[in-house]
N, C-alpha and C positions, 0 to 999 in steps of 0.2 A: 238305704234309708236317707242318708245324705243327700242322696244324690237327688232323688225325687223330690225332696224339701227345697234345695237349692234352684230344680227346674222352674217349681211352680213357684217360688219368689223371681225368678228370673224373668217367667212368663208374666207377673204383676204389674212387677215393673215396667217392662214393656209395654204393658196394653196404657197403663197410667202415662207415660212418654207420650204416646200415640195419640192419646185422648186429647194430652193438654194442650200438643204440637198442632194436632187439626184445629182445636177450638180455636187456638192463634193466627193460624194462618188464618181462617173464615173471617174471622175480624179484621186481620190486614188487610185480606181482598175484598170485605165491604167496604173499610175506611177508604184503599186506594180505591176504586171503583167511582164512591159516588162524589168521592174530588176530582177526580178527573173528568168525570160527566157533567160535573157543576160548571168546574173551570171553564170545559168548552163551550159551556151557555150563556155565560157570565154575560151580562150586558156590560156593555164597555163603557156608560155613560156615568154607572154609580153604581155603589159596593152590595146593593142586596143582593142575594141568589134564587133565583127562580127557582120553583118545587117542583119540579120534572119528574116524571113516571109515564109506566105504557109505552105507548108508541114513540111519544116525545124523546125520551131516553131511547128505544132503538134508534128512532134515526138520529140520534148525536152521535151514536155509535156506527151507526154507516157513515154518517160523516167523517167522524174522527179517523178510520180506519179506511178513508177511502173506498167502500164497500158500492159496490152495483147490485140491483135485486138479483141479478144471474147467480152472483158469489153467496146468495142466501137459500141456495135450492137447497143445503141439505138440512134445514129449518123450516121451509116452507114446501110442499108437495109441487106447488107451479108455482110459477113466475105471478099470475093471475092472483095467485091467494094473497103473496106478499103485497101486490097494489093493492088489497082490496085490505091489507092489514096497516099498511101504511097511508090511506086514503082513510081510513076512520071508517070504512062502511060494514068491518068483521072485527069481530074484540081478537084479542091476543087469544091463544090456545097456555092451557098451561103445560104443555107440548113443546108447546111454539118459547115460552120462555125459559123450560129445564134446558133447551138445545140453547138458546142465545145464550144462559148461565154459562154451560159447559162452552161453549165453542170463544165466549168474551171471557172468561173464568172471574164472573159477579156474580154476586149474591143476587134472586129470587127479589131480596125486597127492592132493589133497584126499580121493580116493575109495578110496584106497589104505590098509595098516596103513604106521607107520613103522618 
């Protein structure tokens, strides 16, 4: 009887750890994220910050990262799509941004206006 009491306070605990540890981290990697995509925007001439999203924010992130459209094939199906995503002439897939998330490890709203 113990035993099974102690499990499922054990397994509580756990899941509540889990929970609180991810919510944290998601908000570190949005905090670091959209500072460090700011910073690389930052006009050098005076302190306001440009409102980056979409495309703008991918390619600060090709920039930042050194990135060629080759090194984005497994985001983008062709080489063709990515110019044609990066050229303005196709929106982002929301596809196209779960793989940028996972593969830059940002947050979703990065791709978003605020």
């Amino acid at each position: 009887m113990w035993s099974t009491a102690i499990d499922t306070f054990l397994y509580a605990c756990k899941f509540v750890l889990e929970y609180f540890l991810e919510r944290s981290l998601d908000r570190m990697t949005r905090q670091i994220s959209k500072q460090r995509t700011m910073h690389s925007l930052q006009p050098r001439s005076h302190n306001s910050m440009p409102d980056i999203y979409g495309v703008v924010a991918l390619k600060a992130l090709i920039e930042e990262n050194d990135l060629r459209r080759r090194d984005l094939s497994d985001i983008f199906e062709t080489r063709a799509n990515c110019s044609e995503v990066l050229a303005g002439r196709q929106p982002l897939t929301i596809q196209n941004v779960q793989k940028i998330c996972d593969r830059f490890h940002i947050s979703p709203l990065v791709f978003f206006p605020r």
